[in-house]
C-alpha positions in Angstrom: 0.0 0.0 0.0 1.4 3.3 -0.9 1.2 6.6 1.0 -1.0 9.4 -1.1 -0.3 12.9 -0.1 -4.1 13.1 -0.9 -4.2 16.5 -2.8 -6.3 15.5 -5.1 -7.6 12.7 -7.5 -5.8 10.5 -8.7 -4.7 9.4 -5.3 -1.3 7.7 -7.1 -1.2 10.7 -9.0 0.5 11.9 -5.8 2.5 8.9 -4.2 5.6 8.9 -2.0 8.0 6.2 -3.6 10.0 5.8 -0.6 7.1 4.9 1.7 5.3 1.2 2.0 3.0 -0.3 3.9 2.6 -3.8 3.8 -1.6 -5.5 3.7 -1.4 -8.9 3.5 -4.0 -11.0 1.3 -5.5 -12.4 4.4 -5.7 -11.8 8.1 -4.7 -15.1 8.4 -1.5 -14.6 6.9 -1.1 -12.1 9.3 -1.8 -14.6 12.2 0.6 -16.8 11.1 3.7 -14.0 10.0 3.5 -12.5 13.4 2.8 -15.6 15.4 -0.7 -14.8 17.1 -2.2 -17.8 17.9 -5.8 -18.3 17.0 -7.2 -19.0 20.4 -5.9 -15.5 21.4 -7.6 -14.2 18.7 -11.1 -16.4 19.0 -10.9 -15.5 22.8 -10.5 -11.6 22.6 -13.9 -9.7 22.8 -13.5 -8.0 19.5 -10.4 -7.8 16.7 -9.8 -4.2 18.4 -8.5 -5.6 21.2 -6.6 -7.8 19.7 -2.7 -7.2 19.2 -3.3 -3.4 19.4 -6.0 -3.3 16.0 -3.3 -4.8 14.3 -5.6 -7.4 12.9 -8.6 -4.9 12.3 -6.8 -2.8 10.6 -5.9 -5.8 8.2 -9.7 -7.0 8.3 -10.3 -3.1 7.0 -7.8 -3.5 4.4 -8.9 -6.5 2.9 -12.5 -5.7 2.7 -11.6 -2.1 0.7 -9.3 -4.8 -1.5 -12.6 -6.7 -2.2 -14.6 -3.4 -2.6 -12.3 -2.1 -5.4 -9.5 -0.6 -3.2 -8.9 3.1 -2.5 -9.0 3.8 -5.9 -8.4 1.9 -9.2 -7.7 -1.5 -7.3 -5.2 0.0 -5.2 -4.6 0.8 -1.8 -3.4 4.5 -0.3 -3.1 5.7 3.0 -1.9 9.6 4.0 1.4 9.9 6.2 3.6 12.8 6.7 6.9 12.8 8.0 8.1 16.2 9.5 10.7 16.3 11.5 9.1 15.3 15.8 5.7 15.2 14.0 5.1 12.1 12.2 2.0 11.1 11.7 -0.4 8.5 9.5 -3.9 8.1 8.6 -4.6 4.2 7.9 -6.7 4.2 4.5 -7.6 6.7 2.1 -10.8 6.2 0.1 -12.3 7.6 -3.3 -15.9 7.4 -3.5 -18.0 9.3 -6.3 -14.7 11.8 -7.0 -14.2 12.2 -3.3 -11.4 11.2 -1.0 -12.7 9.7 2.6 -10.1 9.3 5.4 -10.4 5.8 7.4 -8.7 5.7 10.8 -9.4 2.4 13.1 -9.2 3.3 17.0 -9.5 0.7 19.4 -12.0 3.0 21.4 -14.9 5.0 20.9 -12.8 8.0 21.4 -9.1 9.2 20.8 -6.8 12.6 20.3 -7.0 11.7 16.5 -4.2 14.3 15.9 -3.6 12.7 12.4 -6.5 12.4 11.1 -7.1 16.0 12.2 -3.8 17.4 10.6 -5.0 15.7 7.5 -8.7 17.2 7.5 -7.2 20.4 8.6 -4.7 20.4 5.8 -6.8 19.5 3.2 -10.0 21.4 3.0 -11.0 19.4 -0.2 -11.8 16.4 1.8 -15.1 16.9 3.1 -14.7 14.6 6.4 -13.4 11.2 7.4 -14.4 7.8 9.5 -13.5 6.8 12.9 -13.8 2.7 12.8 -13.9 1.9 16.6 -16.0 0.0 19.1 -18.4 2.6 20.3 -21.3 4.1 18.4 -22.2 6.3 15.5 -22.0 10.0 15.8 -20.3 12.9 14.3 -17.9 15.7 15.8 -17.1 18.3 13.2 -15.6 16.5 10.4 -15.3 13.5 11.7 -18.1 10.5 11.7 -17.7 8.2 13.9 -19.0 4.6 13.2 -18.9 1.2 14.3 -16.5 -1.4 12.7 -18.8 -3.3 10.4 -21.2 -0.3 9.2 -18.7 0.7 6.6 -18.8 -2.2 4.9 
């Protein structure tokens, strides 16, 4: 997956070449690369507890893969490297010639600082999604949704 600077559309129109993030095929994969065991996963309450979101954020990743991708087929995601103030939004998404920011939170509630540098730095993206375990609302720009509504 490749980080978009999300300016505008085409989201690879605007790529960083020296920044990757890997998404595997399947969350199983995932499992088996980093050595989770299933039990632990079967036996946490939800994927967001669960190796830090680790795995929902891979469970995001493939169902935008089976929904077309970000864009074109492809995956993007919006990260900025400044010097002390690094910071990443998880997926990017194009939906009717608009770009959605998707961040995954392991609460129903966080500082959000990327996703509001992003929103704040880009006043073409009209707002962006909160996947977490609490339930739907918005604050400002931000909606807030439960995992599995997105999809």
């Amino acid at each position: 997956m490749r980080s978009s600077n999300a300016g505008g559309l085409p989201l690879g129109g605007e790529i960083n070449r020296s920044v990757i993030k890997a998404v595997f095929l399947d969350i199983g994969l995932l499992q088996y690369i980093r050595g989770i065991p299933a039990i632990s996963v079967l036996s946490a309450e939800n994927l967001l507890d669960a190796y830090h979101g680790a795995l929902c954020e891979q469970f995001v990743g493939q169902e935008l893969v089976a929904a077309g991708g970000s864009q074109n087929g492809a995956l993007y995601y919006w990260s900025r490297a400044a010097k002390n103030s690094s910071a990443e939004v998880d997926y990017l998404r194009v939906k009717n010639g608009i770009i959605f920011p998707i961040e995954i939170k392991k609460g129903p509630t966080g500082r959000l600082r990327s996703l509001h540098l992003l929103l704040k730095g880009h006043q073409n993206i009209p707002y962006g999604y909160v996947l977490n375990t609490g339930n739907v609302g918005t604050v400002g720009r931000i909606h807030f949704r439960p995992l599995y509504t997105l999809f």
